[in-house]
C-alpha positions in Angstrom: 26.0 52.4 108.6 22.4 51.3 107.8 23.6 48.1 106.4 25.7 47.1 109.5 23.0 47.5 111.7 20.5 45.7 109.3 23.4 42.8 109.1 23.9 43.2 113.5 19.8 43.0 113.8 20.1 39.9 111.7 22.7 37.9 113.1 21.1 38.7 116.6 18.3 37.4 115.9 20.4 34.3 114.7 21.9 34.1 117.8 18.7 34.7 119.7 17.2 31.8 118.2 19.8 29.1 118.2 19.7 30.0 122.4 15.7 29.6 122.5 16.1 26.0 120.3 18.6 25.2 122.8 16.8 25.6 125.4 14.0 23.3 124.3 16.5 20.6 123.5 17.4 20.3 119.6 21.1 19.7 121.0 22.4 19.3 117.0 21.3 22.1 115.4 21.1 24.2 118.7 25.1 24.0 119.6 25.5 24.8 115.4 24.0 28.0 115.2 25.0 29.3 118.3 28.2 28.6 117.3 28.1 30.0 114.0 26.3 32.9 116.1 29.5 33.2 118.4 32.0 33.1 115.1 30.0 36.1 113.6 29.6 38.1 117.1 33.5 37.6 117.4 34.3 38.6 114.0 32.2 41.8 114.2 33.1 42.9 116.7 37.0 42.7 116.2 36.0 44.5 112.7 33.8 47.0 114.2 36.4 48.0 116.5 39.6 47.9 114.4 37.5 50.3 111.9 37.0 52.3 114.4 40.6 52.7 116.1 42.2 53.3 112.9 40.0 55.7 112.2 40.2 57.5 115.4 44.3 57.4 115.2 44.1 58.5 111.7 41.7 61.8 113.0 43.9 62.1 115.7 47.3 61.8 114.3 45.8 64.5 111.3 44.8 67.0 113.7 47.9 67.1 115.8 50.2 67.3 112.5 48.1 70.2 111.9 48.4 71.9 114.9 51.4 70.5 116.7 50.4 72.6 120.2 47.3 70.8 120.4 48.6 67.7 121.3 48.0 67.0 125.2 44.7 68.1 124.2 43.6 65.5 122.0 45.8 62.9 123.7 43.4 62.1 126.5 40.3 61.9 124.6 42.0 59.9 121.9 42.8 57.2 124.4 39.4 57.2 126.2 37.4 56.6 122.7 39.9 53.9 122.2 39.1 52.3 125.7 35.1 52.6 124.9 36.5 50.8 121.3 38.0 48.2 123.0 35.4 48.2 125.2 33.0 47.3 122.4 34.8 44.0 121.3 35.2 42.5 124.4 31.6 42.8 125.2 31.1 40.4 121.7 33.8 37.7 123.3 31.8 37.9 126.0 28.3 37.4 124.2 30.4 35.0 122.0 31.9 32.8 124.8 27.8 32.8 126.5 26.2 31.8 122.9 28.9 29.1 122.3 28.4 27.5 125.6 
């Protein structure tokens, strides 16, 4: 966990920097990192959230073969985590598509 966010701070910072080079109008380079930026963002966070999904079904599918009777009860809270998930990976298209230009 300490490594992903040491790996997220980095590439942010990536990302963060090819925008301020942009902006003072090293078009080349600029447009390169941002879209190396973007590619990374994008891959991230469709690894970040498919981690976390399967994970969640895993937990989820393990507690109601336990206990059979518990599952309306772990239905709905199931799909809202997967919602937040999914949540979390379109944010990074988003950042992608706004780094990329």
């Amino acid at each position: 966990m300490k490594l992903l966010r040491t790996v997220s701070s980095v590439l942010l910072g990536v990302g963060v920097s090819a925008v301020a080079v942009a902006a003072e109008g090293a078009a080349g380079e600029a447009v390169g990192l941002a879209k190396i930026g973007a590619a990374i963002a994008i891959g991230l966070g469709a690894f970040g959230a498919a981690t976390a999904q399967g994970r969640a079904a895993s937990a989820a599918l393990e507690g109601i073969a336990r206990n059979p009777a518990s599952r309306g009860d772990v239905f709905v809270p199931l799909i809202l985590s997967l919602v937040f998930m999914e949540f979390q990976a379109l944010l990074c298209f988003v950042i992608a598509l706004n780094l990329a230009g």
